[in-house]
C-alpha positions as CSV (number, residue, x, y, z in Angstrom):
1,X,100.4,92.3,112.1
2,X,104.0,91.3,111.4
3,X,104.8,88.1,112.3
4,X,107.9,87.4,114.5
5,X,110.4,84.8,116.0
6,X,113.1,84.8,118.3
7,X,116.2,83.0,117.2
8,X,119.7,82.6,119.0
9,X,120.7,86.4,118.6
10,X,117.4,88.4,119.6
11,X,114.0,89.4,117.7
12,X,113.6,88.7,114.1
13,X,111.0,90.2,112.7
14,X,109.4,89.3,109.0
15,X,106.7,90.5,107.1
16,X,104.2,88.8,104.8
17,X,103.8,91.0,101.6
18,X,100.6,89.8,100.8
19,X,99.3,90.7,104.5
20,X,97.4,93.6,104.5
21,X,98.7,97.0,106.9
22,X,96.7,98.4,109.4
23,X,96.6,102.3,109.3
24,X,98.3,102.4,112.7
25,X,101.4,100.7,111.1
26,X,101.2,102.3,107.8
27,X,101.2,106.2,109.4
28,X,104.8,105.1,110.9
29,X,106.5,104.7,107.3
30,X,106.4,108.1,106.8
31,X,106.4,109.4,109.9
32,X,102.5,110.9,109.9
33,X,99.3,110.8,112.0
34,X,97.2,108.1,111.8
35,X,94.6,110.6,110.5
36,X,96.6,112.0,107.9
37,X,97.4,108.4,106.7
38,X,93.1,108.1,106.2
39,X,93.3,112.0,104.5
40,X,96.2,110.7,101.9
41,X,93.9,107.4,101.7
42,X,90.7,109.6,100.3
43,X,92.8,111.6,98.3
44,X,94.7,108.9,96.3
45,X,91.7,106.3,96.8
46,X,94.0,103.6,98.8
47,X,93.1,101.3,101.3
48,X,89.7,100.1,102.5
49,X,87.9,99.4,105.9
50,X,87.9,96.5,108.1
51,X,87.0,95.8,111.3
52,X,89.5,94.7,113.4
53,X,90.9,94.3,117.1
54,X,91.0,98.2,117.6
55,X,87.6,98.6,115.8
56,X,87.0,100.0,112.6
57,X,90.1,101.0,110.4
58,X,91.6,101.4,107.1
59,X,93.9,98.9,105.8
60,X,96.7,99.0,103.1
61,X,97.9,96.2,100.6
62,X,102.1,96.7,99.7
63,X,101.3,98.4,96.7
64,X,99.0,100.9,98.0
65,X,100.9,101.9,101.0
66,X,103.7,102.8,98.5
67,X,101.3,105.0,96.6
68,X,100.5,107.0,100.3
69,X,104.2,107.0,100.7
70,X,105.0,108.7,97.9
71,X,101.7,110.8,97.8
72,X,103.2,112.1,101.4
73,X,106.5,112.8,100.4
74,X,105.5,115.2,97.9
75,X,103.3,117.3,99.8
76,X,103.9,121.0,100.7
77,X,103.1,120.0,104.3
């Protein structure tokens, strides 16, 4: 979850690199499905499951979300 404050001027949001993303978050960043996220994720063999808040779901570390990024940028769909 990316942690945020509110300062003088409105939200400010930051984000811990070392946090890991859920796939909910991670599926916005290129603009997919949160099941085509976990398809890209077996394919390229990124991320790993954790049990969280909205049950069981695949998380990301910064350097593996890049790799889905990219993976989804070059496909034919």
């Amino acid at each position: 979850m990316l942690p945020c404050a509110v300062d003088g001027m409105g939200l400010r949001m930051s984000m811990n690199i070392q946090e890991p993303v859920e796939e909910h978050r991670a599926a916005v960043l290129p603009g997919l499905p949160t099941i085509e996220i976990r398809r890209f994720s077996r394919l390229s063999g990124s991320g790993h499951l954790e049990n969280g808040d909205r049950g069981e779901q695949m998380v990301f570390a910064c350097g593996e979300l890049q790799r889905l990024c990219l993976l989804a940028a070059q496909s034919p769909k």
